[in-house]
C-alpha positions as CSV (number, residue, x, y, z in Angstrom):
1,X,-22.3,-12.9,0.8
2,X,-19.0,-12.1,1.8
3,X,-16.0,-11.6,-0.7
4,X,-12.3,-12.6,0.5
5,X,-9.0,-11.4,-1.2
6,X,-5.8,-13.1,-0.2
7,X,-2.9,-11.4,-0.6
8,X,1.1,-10.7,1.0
9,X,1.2,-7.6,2.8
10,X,4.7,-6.4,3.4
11,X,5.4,-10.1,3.5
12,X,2.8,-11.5,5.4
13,X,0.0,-13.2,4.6
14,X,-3.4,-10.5,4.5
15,X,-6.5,-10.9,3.5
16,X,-9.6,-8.5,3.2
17,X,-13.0,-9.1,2.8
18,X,-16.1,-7.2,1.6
19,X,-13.4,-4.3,0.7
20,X,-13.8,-5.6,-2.7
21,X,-15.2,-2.4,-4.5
22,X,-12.4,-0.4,-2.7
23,X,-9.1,1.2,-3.6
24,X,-6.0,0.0,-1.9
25,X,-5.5,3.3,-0.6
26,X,-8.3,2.9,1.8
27,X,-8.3,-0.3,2.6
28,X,-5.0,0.1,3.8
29,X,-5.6,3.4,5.8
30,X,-8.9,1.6,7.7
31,X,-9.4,-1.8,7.9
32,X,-5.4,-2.7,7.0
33,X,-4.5,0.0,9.2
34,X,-0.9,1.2,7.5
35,X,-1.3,4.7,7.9
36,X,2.3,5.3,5.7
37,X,1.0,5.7,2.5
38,X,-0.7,9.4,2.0
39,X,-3.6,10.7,-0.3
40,X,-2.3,13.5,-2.4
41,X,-3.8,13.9,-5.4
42,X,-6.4,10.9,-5.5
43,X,-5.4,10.8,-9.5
44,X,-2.4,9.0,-9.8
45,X,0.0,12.1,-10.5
46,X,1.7,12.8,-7.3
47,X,2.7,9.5,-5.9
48,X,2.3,10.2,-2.6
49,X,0.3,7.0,-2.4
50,X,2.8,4.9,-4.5
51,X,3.2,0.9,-3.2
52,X,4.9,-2.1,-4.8
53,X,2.9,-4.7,-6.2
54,X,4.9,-7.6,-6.8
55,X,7.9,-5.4,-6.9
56,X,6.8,-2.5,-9.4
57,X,5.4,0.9,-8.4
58,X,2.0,1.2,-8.4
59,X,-0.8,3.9,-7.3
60,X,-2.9,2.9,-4.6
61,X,-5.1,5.4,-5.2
62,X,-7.0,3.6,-8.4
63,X,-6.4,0.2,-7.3
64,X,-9.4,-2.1,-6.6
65,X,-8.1,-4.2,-3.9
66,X,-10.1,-6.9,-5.9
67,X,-7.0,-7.1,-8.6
68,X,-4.8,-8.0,-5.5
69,X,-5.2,-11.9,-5.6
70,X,-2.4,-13.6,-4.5
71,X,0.1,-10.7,-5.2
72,X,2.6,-9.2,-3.0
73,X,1.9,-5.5,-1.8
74,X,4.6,-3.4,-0.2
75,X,4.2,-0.5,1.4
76,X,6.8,2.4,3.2
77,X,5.8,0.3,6.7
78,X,7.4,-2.6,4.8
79,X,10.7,-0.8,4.8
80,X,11.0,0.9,8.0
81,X,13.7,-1.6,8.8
82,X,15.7,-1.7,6.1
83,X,18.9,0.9,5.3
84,X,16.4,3.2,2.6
85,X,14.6,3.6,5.8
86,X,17.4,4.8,7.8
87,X,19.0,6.8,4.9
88,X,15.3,8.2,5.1
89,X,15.3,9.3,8.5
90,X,18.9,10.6,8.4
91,X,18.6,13.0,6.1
92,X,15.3,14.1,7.3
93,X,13.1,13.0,3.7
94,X,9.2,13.0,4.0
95,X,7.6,10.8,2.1
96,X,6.5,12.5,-1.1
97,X,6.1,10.3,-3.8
């Protein structure tokens, strides 16, 4: 039987099924495919893997995508049009946390 999640995804409307038992770090590197948010650690120290989740920082890394019902994730793809993006890229900033 197959499990669906619905959730907003950088402001669109997502929804993932049978990742249920998964961590929203993975889900969003394979079947989500936004490759923007990085493993570091895997425990939730470095932030390397940091998201919104309706608005506040979370780790992605010890998420179960299950607790994502009908909540807004945002991720660095989310922002690559805004001016943090572009203040970013100007002063040459890698993403680290």
């Amino acid at each position: 039987m197959s499990v669906t999640f619905a959730f907003i995804l950088n402001g669109e409307p997502c929804e993932a099924t049978d990742l249920s038992s998964m961590y929203l770090l993975f889900a969003l590197h394979g079947a989500l495919d936004k490759k923007g948010t990085r493993l570091g650690c895997g425990e939730g120290h470095c932030g390397a893997f940091t998201v919104t989740l309706d608005g506040t920082p979370v780790t992605s890394c010890n998420l179960p995508i299950s607790t994502l019902e009908r909540k807004n994730v945002g991720t660095v793809e989310g922002v690559l049009d805004h001016q943090l993006a572009a203040a970013l890229i100007r002063n040459q900033a890698g993403q680290c946390g």
